[in-house]
N, C-alpha and C positions, 0 to 999 in steps of 0.2 A: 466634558471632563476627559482628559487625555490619560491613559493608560501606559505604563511604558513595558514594556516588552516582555523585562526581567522579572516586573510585580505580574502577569499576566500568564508566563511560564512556572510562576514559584506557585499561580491560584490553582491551575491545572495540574499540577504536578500534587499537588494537596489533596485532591481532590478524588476518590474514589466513585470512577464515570458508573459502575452499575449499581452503585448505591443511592446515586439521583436518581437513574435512570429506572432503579428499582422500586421507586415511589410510587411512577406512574405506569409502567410496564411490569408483568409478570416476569419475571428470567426465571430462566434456568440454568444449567451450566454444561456445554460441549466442548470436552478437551481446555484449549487455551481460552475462551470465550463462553460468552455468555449469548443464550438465544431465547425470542418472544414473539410475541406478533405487535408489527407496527403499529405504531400509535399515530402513526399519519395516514393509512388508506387500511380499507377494510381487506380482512385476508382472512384466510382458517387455515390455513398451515404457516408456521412460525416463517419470515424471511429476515427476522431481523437481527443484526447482532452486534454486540459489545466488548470491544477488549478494550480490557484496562490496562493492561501493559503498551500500549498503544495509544491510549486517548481518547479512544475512537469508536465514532458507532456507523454502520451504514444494514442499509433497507436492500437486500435483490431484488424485493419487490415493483418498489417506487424510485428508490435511487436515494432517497432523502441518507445525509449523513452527515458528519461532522464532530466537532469537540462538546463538549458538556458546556461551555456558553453558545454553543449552534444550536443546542437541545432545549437551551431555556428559552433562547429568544424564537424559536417556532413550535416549542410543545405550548408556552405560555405568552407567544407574540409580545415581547419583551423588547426594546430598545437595547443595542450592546451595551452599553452602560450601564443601564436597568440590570441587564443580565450579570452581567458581573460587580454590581452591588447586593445582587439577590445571592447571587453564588460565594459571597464573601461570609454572606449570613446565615450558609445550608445547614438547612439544622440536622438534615439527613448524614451529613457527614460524621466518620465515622470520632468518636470521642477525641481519640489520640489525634486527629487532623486538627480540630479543635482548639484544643489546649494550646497544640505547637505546631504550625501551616509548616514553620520556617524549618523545624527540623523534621518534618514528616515530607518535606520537599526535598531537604537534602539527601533523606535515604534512597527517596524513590531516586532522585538524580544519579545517586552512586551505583543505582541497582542497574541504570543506564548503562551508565558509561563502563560499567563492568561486563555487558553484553556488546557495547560496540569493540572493547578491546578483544575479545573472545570472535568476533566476527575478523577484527581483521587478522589473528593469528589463525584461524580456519584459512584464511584467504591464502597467507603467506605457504601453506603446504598444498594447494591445490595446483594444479597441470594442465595441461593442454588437454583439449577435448578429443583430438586426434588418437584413435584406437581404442577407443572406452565404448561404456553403451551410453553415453552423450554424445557419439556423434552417430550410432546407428537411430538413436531417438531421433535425431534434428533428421536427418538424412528420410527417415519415412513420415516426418512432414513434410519435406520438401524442403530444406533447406542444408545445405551444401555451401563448400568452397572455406574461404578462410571466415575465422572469426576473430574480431575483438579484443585486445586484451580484458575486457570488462567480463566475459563467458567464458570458465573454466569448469575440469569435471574437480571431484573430491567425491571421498571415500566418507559419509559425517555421519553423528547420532542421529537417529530418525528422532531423538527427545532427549531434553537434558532438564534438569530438574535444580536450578542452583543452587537450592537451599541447603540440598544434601552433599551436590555434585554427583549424585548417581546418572548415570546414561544409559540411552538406548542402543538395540545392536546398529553397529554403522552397515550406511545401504550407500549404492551409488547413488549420485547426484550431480545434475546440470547445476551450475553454482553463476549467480550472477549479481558479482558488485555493485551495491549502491551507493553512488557520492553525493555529498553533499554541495549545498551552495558554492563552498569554497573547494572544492574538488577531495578532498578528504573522504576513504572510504569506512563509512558508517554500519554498515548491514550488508547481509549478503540474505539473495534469495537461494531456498533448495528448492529445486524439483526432482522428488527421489524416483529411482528406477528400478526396475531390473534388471538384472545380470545381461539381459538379452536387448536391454532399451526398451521396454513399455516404461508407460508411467505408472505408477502406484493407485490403487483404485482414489474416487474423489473422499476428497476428507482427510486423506494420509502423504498424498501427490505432495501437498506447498509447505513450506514451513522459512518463517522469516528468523535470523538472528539479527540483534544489534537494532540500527536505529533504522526501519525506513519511509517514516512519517519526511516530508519535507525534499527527499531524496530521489535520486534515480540514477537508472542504471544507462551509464553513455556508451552509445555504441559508435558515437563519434566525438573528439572533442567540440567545446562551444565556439557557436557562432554567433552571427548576427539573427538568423531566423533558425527555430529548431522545429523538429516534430515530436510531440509526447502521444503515445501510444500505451494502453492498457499493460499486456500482459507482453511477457517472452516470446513465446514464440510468433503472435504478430508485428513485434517490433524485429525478427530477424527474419520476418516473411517483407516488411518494407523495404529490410535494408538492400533484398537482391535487386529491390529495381531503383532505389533509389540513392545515387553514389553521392550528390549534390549537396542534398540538406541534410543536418546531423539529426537521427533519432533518437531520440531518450524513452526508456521503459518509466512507467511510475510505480511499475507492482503493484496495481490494485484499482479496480474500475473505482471506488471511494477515497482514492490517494489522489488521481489527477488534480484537483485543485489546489491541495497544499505543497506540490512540490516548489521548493524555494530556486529559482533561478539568478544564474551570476549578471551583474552587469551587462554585460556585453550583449545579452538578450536582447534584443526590439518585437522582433514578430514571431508567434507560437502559432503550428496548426497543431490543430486535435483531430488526431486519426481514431474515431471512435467505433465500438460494437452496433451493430445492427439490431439491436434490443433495448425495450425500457430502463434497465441501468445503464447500461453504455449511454444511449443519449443525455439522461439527468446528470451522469456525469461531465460528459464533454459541455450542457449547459452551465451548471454550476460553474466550471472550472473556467470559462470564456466571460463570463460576469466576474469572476476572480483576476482573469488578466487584464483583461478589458481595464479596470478599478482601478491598476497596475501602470495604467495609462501603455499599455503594449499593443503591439496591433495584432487580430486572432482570427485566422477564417478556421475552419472544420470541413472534414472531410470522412466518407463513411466507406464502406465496401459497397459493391451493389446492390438493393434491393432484395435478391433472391439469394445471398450468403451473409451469415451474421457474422463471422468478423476476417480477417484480412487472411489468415493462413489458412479459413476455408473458402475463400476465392482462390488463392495458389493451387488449392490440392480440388477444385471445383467440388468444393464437397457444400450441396448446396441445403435449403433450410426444408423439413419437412413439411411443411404448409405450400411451400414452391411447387 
C-alpha cells in the first residue's frame, strides 16, 4: 500500500507523539519535552525524550529515535504500513484528534508555520558576529577568521510562550539559520551566552525556533558531494580545514537522518561523535541515504577525542 506524503504528514501532524509514547513509557515533563527511561535498552537514569512540537523522540543512551510510526514499527516490530494503519486507529489519541485528524492537523500546521515566520523575522534583525561575545565564544574554541552568511549573533528571548506572547529576558546568542530542501530559511538555532562569551550552563545553552526537523544549516552552498555534521561548533571546526566540500550542521545527533536534501546531492559524508549516539546516528542516517540510492562513506574524529572541535582544541576523552 503506497502512502502519500501529504496523508502521512496530516497522520503525524494529528498525532500527539507522548501520548503514544505515553502508553508505553512513563514521561514526565522537562521544560519543552518530555523525559523516561528507554524502552529499547536497559538504563536507571532517564535518557530518553520526546517533543512533541518536533515529532520527535531520541535515546542518549542507545541513539534509537525517530517519529511515532519509527516508534510503533520497533516498540511493536510492525511493518510501515502496519504501523501507520495501527496509528490511523490510536485509541491513545487524544479525543479532539479523533473526531477531526483534518482540522487538528491544520492547527498544529498554523502553530508551525507561525514559528517559522517568527524564526525568519529574528533572522532579519540579527548581525555580524564580529565584536559580540559570539565571536569571543567561537574564538576560545578555536575557531577564527570569517564566517558564513548562515552564523549570526542576535540579542533573542531565552523563551517565548506563544499562547500568551509573554517572553523571556533576551540574552546574547550565536544564531545559526536552517534551510530547507529548497534553500528557504525555516528555523534558526540559539546558542545563548554571556556578556563575556561562555555558554549558558547545559539545559538552558540550545533552544530551537521555527522548523528544524528535515533542515540544516549551510555553511556552504550545495554541491555534488556534502558533509553533515552534528552540532555548530564542529561543523565550524571542519570548515577551517576543509575549504573543498560543503558542510551542513543538522542541529541534532537524532536530526542527521531526516535532513531533506536538494537534488543536486549524489554523495554524503557523515562526520560523526566518537560516542554511542553519534555512531547510531551516523548508522541510521547512512541506511537513510544509502535507500536514497546516494553514495555515503563516514568519517569520525580520532579514537582518543569524542568529537571534531575537541580534536582542534586537543582536548582529549577522560578514559584516554
Amino acid at each position: 500500500m503506497r502512502f502519500s506524503k501529504n496523508d502521512l504528514d496530516a497522520l503525524r501532524a494529528s498525532t500527539l507523539l507522548s501520548a503514544v509514547i505515553g502508553r508505553k513509557v512513563k514521561l514526565r515533563r522537562a521544560g519543552a519535552e518530555f523525559v523516561g527511561l528507554c524502552p529499547f535498552h536497559d538504563e536507571n537514569t532517564p535518557s530518553f525524550r520526546v517533543n512533541d512540537d518536533k515529532g520527535l523522540y531520541y535515546c542518549f543512551g542507545c541513539g534509537a529515535g525517530g517519529d511515532v510510526i519509527r516508534f510503533l514499527m520497533d516498540e511493536q516490530g510492525l511493518s510501515f504500513p502496519d504501523a501507520v494503519r495501527a496509528l490511523s486507529d490510536e485509541a491513545a489519541l487524544p479525543a479532539a484528534s479523533r473526531r477531526d485528524p483534518i482540522r487538528t492537523a491544520a492547527k498544529v500546521s498554523a502553530k508551525r508555520q507561525a514559528a517559522i515566520e517568527d524564526a525568519r523575522s529574528e533572522w532579519l534583525s540579527a548581525r555580524s558576529v564580529r565584536g559580540t561575545p559570539a565571536e569571543l565564544y567561537l574564538a576560545a574554541r578555536g575557531i577564527t577568521g570569517s564566517l558564513p552568511w548562515s552564523v549570526k549573533f542576535g540579542r533573542v528571548p531565552l523563551w517565548r510562550n506563544r499562547e500568551t506572547g509573554a517572553i523571556g529576558r533576551r540574552s546574547p546568542a550565536l544564531l545559526l539559520a536552517a534551510q530547507n530542501r529548497n534553500g528557504a530559511i525555516c528555523g534558526i538555532q540559539h546558542v545563548f551566552l554571556t556578556e563575556d562569551g561562555r555558554k549558558l550552563p547545559r539545559g538552558k545553552a540550545k533552544r530551537s525556533l521555527g522548523q528544524i526537523r528535515g533542515c540544516a544549516v549551510r555553511l556552504s552552498p550545495p554541491a555534488r558531494r556534502i558533509i553533515l555534521v552534528e552540532g555548530p561548533e564542529d561543523g565550524l571546526t571542519l570548515r577551517l580545514r576543509e575549504d573543498r566540500v560543503p558542510i551542513w550542521i543538522t542541529l541534532g545527533t537524532g536530526m542527521m537522518p531526516f535532513v531533506e536534501l536538494p537534488p543536486i546531492v549524489e554523495h554524503v559524508t557523515l562526520a560523526g561523535d566518537n560516542n554511542a549516539p553519534g555512531r547510531a546516528a551516523v548508522a541510521k542516517a547512512g541506511e537513510h541515504f544509502e535507500g536514497l540510492g546516494l553514495t555515503v562513506d563516514t568519517v569520525f574524529p580520532p579514537a582518543r577525542f569524542e568529537d571534531w572541535n575537541d580534536e582542534l582544541l586537543g582536548k582529549e576523552m577522560a578514559s584516554q
